[in-house]
N, CA, C and O atoms as a Maestro MAE file, in Angstrom:
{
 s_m_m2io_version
 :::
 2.0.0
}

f_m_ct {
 s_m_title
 :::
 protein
 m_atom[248] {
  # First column is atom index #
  i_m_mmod_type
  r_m_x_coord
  r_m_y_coord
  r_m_z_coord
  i_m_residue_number
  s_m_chain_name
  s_m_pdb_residue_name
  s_m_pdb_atom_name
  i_m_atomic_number
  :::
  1 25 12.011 15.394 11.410 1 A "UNK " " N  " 7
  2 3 11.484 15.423 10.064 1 A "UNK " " CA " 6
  3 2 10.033 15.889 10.127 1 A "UNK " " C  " 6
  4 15 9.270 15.324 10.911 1 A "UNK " " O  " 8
  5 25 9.518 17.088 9.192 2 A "UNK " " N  " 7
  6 3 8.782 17.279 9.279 2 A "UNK " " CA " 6
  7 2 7.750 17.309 8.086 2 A "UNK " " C  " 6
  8 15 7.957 18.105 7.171 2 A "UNK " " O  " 8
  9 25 6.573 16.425 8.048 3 A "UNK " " N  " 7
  10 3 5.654 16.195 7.114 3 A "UNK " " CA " 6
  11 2 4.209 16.910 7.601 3 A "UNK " " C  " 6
  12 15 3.876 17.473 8.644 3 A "UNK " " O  " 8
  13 25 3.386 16.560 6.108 4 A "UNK " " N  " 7
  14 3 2.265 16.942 5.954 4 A "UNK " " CA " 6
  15 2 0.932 16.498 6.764 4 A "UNK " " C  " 6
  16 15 -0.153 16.934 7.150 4 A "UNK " " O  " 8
  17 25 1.998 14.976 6.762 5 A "UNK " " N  " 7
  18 3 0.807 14.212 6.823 5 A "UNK " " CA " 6
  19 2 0.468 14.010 8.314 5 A "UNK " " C  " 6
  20 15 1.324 13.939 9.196 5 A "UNK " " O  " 8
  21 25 -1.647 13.875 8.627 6 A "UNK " " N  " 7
  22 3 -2.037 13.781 9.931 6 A "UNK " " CA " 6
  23 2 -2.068 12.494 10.348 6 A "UNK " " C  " 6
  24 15 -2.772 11.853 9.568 6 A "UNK " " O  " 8
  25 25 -1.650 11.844 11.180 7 A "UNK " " N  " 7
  26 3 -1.690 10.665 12.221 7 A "UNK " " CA " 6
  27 2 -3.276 10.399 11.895 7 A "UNK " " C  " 6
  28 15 -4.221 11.183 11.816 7 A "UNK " " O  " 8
  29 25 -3.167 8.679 11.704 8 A "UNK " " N  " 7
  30 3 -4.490 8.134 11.923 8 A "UNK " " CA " 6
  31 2 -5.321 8.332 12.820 8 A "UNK " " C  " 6
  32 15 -4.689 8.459 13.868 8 A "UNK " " O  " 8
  33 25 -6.615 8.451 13.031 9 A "UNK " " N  " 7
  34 3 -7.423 8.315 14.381 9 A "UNK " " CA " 6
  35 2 -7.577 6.695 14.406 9 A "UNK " " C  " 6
  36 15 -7.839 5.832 13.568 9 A "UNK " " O  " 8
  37 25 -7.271 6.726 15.844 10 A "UNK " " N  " 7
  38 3 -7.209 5.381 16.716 10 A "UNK " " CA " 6
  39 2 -7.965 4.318 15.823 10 A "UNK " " C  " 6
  40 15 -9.007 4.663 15.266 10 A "UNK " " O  " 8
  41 25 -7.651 3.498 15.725 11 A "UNK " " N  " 7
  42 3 -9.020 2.220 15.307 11 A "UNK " " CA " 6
  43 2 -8.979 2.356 13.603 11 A "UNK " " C  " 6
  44 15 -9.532 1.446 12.985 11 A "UNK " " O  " 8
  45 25 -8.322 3.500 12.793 12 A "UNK " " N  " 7
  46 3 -8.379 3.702 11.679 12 A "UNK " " CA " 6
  47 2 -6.803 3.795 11.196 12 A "UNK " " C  " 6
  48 15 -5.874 4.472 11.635 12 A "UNK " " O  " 8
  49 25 -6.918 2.297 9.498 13 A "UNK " " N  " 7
  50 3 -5.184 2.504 9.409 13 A "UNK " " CA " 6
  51 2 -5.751 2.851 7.801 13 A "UNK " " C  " 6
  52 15 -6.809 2.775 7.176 13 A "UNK " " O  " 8
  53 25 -4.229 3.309 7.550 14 A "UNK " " N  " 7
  54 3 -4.396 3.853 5.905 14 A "UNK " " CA " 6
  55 2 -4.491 2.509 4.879 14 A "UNK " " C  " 6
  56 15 -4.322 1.318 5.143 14 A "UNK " " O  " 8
  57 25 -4.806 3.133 3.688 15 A "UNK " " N  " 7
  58 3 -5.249 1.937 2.435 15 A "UNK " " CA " 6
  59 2 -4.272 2.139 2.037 15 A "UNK " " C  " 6
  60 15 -3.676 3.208 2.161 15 A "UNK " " O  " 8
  61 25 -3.823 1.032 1.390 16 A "UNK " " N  " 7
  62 3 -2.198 1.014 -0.051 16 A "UNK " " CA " 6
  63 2 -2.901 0.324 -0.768 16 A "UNK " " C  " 6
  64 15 -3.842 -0.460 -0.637 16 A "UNK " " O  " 8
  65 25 -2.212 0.795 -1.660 17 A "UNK " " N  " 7
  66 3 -2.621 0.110 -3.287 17 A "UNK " " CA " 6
  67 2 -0.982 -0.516 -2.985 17 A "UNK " " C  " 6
  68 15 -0.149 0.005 -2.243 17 A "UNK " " O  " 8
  69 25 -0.789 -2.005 -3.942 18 A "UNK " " N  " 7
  70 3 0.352 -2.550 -3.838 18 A "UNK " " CA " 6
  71 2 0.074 -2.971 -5.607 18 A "UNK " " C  " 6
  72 15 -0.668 -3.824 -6.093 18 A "UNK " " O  " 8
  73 25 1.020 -1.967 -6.280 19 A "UNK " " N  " 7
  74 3 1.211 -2.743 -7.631 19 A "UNK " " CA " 6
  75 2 2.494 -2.720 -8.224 19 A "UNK " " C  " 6
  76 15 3.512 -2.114 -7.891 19 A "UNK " " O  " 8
  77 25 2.229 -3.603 -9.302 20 A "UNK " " N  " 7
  78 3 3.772 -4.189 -9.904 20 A "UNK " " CA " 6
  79 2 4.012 -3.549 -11.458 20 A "UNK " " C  " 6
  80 15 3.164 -3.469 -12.346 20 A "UNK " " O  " 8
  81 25 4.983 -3.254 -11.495 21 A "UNK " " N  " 7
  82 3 6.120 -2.406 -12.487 21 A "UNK " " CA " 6
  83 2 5.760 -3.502 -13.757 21 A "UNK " " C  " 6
  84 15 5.212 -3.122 -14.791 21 A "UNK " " O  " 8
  85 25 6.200 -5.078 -13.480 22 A "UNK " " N  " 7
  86 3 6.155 -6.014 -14.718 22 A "UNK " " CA " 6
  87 2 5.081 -6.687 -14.765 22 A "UNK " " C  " 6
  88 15 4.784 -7.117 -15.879 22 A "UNK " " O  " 8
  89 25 4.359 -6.934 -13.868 23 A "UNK " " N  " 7
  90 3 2.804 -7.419 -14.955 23 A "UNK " " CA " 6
  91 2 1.578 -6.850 -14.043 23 A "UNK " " C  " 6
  92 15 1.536 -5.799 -13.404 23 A "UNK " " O  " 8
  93 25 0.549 -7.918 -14.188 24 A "UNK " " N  " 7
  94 3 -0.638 -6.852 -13.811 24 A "UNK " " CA " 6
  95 2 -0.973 -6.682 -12.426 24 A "UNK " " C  " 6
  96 15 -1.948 -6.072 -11.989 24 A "UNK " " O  " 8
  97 25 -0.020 -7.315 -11.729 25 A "UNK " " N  " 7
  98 3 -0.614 -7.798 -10.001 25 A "UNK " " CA " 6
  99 2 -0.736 -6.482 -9.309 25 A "UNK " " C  " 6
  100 15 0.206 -5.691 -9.283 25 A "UNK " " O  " 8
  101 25 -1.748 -6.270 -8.818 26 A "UNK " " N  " 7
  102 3 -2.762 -5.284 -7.958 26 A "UNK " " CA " 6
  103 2 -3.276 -5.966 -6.839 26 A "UNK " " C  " 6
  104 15 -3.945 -6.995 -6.933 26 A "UNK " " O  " 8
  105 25 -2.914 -5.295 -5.555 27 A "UNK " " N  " 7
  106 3 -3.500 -5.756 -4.462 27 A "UNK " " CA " 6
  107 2 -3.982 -4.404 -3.732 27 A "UNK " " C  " 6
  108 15 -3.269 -3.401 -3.777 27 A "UNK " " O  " 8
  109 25 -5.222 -4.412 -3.056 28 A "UNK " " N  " 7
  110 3 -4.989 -3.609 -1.718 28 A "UNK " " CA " 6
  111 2 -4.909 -4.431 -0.398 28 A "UNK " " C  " 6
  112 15 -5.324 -5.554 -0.108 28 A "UNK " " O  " 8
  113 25 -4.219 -3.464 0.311 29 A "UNK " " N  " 7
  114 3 -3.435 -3.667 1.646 29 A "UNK " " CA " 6
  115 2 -4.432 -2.754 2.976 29 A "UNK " " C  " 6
  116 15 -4.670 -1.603 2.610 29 A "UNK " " O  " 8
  117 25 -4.727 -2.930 3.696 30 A "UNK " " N  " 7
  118 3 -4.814 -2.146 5.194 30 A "UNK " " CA " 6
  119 2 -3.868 -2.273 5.947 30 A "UNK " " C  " 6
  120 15 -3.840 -3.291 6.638 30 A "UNK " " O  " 8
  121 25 -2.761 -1.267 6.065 31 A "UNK " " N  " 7
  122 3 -1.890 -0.431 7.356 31 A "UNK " " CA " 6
  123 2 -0.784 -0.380 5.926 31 A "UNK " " C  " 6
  124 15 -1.081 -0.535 4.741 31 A "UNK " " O  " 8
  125 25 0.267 -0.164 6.413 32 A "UNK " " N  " 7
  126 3 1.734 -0.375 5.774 32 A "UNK " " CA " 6
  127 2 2.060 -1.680 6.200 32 A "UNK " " C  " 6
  128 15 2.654 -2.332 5.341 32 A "UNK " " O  " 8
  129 25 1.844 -2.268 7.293 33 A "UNK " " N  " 7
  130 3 2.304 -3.450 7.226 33 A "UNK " " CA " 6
  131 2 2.534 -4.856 5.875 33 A "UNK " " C  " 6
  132 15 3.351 -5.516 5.233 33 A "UNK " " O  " 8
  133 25 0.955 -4.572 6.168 34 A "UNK " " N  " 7
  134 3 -0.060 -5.430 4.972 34 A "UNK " " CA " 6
  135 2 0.441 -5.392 3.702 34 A "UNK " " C  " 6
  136 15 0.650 -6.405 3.034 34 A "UNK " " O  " 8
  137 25 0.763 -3.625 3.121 35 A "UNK " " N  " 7
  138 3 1.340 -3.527 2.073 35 A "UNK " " CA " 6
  139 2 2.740 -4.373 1.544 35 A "UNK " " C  " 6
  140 15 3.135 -4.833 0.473 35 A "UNK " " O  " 8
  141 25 3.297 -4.286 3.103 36 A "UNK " " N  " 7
  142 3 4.890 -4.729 2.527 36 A "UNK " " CA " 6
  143 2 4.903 -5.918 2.038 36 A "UNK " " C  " 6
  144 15 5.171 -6.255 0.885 36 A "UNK " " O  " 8
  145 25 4.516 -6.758 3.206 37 A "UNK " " N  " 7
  146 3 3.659 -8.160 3.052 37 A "UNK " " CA " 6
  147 2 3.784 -8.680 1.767 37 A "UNK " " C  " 6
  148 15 4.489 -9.577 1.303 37 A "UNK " " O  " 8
  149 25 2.919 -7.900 1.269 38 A "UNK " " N  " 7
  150 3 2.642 -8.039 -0.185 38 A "UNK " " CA " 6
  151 2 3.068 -7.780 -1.082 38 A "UNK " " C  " 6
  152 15 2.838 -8.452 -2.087 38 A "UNK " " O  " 8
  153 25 3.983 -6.548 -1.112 39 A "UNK " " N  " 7
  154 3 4.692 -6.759 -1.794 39 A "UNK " " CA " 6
  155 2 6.226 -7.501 -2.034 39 A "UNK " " C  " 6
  156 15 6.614 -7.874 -3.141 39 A "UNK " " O  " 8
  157 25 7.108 -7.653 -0.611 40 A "UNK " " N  " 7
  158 3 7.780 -8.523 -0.748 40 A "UNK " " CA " 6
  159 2 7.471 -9.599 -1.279 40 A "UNK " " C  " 6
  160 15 7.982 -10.004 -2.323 40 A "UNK " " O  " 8
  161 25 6.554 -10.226 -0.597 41 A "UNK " " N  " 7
  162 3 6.003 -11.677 -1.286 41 A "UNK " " CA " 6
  163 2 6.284 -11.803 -2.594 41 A "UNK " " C  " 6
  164 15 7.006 -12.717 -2.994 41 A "UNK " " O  " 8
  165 25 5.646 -10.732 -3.557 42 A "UNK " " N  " 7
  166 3 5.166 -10.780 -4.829 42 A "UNK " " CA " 6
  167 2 7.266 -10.535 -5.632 42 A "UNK " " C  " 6
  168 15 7.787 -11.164 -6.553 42 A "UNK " " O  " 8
  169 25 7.671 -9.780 -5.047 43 A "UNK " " N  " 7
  170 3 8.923 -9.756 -5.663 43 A "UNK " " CA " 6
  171 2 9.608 -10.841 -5.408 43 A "UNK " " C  " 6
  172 15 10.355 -11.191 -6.322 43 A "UNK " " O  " 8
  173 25 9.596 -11.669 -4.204 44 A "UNK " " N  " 7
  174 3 10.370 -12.510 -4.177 44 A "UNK " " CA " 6
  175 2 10.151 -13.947 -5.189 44 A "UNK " " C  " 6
  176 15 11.065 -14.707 -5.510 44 A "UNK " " O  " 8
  177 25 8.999 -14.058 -5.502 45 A "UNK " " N  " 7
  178 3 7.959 -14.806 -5.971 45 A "UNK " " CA " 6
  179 2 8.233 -14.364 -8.049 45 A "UNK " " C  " 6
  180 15 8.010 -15.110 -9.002 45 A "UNK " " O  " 8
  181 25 8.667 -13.179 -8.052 46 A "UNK " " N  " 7
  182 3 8.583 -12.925 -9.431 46 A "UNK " " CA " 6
  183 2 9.700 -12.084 -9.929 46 A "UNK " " C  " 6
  184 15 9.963 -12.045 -11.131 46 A "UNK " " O  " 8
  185 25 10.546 -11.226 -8.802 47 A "UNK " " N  " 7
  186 3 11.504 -10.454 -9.116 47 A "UNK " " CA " 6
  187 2 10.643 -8.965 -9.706 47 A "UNK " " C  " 6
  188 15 11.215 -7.890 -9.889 47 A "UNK " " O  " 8
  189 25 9.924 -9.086 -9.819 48 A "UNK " " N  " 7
  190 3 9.442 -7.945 -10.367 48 A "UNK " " CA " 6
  191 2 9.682 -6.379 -9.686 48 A "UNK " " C  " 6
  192 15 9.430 -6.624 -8.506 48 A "UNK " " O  " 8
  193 25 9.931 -5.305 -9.727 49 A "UNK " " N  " 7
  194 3 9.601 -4.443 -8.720 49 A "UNK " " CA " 6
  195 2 8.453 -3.379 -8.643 49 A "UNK " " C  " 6
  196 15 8.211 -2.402 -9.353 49 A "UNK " " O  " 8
  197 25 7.652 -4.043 -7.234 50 A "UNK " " N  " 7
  198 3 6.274 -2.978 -7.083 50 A "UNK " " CA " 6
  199 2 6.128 -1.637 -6.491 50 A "UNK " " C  " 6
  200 15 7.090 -1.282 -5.810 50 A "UNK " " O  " 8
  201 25 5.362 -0.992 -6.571 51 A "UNK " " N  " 7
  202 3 4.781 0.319 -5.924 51 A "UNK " " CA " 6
  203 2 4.073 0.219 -5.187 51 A "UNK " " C  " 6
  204 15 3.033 -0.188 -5.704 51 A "UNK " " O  " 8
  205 25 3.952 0.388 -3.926 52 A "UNK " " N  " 7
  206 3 3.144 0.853 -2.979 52 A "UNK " " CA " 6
  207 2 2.462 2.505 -3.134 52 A "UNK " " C  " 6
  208 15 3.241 3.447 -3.272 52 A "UNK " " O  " 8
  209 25 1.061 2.720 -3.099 53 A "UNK " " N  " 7
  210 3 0.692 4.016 -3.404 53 A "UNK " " CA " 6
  211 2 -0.528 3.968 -2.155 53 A "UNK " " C  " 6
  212 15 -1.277 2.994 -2.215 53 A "UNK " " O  " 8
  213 25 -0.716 4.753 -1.270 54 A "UNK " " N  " 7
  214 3 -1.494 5.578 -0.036 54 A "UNK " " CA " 6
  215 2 -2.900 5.476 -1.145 54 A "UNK " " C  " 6
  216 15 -2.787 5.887 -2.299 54 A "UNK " " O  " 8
  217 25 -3.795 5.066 -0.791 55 A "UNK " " N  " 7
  218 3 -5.207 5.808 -1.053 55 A "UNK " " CA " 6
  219 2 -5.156 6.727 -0.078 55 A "UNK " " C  " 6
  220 15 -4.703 6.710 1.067 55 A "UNK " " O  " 8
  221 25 -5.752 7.609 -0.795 56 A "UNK " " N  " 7
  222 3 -6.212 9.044 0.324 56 A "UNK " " CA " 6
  223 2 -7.817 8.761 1.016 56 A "UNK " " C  " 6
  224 15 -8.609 7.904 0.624 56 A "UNK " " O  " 8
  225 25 -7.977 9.502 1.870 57 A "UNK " " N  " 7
  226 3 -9.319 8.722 3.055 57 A "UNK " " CA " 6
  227 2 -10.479 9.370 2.113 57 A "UNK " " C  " 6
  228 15 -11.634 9.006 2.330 57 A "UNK " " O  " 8
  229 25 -10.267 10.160 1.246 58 A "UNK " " N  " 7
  230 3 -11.837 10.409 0.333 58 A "UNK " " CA " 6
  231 2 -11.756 9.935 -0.909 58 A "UNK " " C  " 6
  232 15 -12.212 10.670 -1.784 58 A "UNK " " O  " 8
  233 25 -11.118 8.490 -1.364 59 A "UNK " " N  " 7
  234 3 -11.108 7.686 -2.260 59 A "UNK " " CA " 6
  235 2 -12.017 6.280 -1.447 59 A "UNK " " C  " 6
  236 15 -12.771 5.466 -1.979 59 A "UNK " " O  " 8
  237 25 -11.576 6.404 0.066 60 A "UNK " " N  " 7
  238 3 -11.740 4.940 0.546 60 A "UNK " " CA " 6
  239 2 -13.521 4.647 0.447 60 A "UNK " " C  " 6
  240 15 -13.802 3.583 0.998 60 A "UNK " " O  " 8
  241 25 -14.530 5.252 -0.038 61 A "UNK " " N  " 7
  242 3 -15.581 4.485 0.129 61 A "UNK " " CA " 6
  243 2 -16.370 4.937 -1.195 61 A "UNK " " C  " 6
  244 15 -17.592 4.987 -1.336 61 A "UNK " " O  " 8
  245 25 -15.387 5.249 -2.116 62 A "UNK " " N  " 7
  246 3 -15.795 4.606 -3.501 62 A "UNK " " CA " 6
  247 2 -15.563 3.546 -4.115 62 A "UNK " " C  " 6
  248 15 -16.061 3.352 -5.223 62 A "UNK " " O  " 8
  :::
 }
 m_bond[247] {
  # First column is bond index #
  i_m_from
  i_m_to
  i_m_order
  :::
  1 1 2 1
  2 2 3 1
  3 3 4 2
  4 3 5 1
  5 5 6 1
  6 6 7 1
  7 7 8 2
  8 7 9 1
  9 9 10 1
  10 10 11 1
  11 11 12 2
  12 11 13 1
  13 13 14 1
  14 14 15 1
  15 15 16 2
  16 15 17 1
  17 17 18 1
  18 18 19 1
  19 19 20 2
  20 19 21 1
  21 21 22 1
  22 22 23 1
  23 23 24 2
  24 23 25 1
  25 25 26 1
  26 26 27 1
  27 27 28 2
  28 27 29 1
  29 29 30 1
  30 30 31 1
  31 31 32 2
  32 31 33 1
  33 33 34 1
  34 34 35 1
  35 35 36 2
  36 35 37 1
  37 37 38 1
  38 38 39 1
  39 39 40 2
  40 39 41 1
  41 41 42 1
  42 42 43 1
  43 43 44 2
  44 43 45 1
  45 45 46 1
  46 46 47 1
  47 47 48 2
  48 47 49 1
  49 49 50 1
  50 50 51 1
  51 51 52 2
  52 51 53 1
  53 53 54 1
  54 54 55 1
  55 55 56 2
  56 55 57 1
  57 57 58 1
  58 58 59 1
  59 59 60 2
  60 59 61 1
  61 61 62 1
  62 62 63 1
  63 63 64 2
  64 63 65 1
  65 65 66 1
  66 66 67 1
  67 67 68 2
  68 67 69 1
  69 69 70 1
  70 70 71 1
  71 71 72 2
  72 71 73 1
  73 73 74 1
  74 74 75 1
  75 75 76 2
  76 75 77 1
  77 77 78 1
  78 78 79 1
  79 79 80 2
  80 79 81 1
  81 81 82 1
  82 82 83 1
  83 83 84 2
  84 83 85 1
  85 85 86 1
  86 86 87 1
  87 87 88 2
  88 87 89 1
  89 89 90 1
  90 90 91 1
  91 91 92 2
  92 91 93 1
  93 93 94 1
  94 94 95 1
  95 95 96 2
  96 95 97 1
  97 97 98 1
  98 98 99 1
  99 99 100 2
  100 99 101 1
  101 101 102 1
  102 102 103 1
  103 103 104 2
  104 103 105 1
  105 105 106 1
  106 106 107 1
  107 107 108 2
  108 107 109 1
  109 109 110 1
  110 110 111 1
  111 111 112 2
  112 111 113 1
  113 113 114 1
  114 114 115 1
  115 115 116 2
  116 115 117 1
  117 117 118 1
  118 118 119 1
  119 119 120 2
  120 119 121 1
  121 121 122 1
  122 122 123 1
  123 123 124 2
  124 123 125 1
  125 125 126 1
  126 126 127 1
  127 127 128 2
  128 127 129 1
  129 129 130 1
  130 130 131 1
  131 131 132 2
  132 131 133 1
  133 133 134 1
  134 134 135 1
  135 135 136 2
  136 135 137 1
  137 137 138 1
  138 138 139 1
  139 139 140 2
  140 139 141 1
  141 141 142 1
  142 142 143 1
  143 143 144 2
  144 143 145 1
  145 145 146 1
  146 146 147 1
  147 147 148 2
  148 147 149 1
  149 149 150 1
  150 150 151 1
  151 151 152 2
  152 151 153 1
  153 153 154 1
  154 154 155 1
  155 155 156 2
  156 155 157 1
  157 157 158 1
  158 158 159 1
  159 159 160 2
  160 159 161 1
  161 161 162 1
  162 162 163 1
  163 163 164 2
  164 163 165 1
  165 165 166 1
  166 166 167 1
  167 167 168 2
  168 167 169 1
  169 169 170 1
  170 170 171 1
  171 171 172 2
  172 171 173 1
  173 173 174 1
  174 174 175 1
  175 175 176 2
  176 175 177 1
  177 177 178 1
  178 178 179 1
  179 179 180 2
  180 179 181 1
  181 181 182 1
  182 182 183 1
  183 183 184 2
  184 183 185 1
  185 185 186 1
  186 186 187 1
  187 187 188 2
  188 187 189 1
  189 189 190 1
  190 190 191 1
  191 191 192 2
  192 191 193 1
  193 193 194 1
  194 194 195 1
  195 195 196 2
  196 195 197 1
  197 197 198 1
  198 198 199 1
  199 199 200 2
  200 199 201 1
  201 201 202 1
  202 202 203 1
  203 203 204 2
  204 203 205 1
  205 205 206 1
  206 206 207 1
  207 207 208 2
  208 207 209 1
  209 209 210 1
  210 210 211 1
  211 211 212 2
  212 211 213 1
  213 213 214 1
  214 214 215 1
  215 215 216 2
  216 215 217 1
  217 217 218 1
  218 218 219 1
  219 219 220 2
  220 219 221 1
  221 221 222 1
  222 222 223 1
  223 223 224 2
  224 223 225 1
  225 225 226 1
  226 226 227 1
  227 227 228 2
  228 227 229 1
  229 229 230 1
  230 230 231 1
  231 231 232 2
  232 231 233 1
  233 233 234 1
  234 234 235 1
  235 235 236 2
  236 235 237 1
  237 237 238 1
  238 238 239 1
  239 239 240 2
  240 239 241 1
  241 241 242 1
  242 242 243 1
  243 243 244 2
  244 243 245 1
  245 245 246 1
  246 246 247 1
  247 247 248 2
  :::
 }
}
């Protein structure tokens, strides 16, 4: 499979935004891990279903 996207540099993981479809819950996450984390939690917790969305690396230090 072939994508766009470049591999982290070492020591650096990507940002997720983790938000929800039925009410206002917004989290950010560091790696994909973090994201899932969070969002399972939050569905299991509410049923709701969330979005996970990538910040891109020239959003991260605004």
């Amino acid at each position: 499979m072939f994508t766009n996207e470049s591999a982290p540099e070492r020591g650096e993981s990507k940002q997720y935004l983790v938000q929800c479809d039925g009410c206002s819950f917004e989290r950010p996450a560091e790696g994909r891990d973090a994201a899932t984390t969070i969002g399972t939690s939050h569905r299991q917790e509410t049923r709701h279903d969330v979005v996970v969305v990538e910040i891109p690396p020239s959003m991260h230090s605004r």
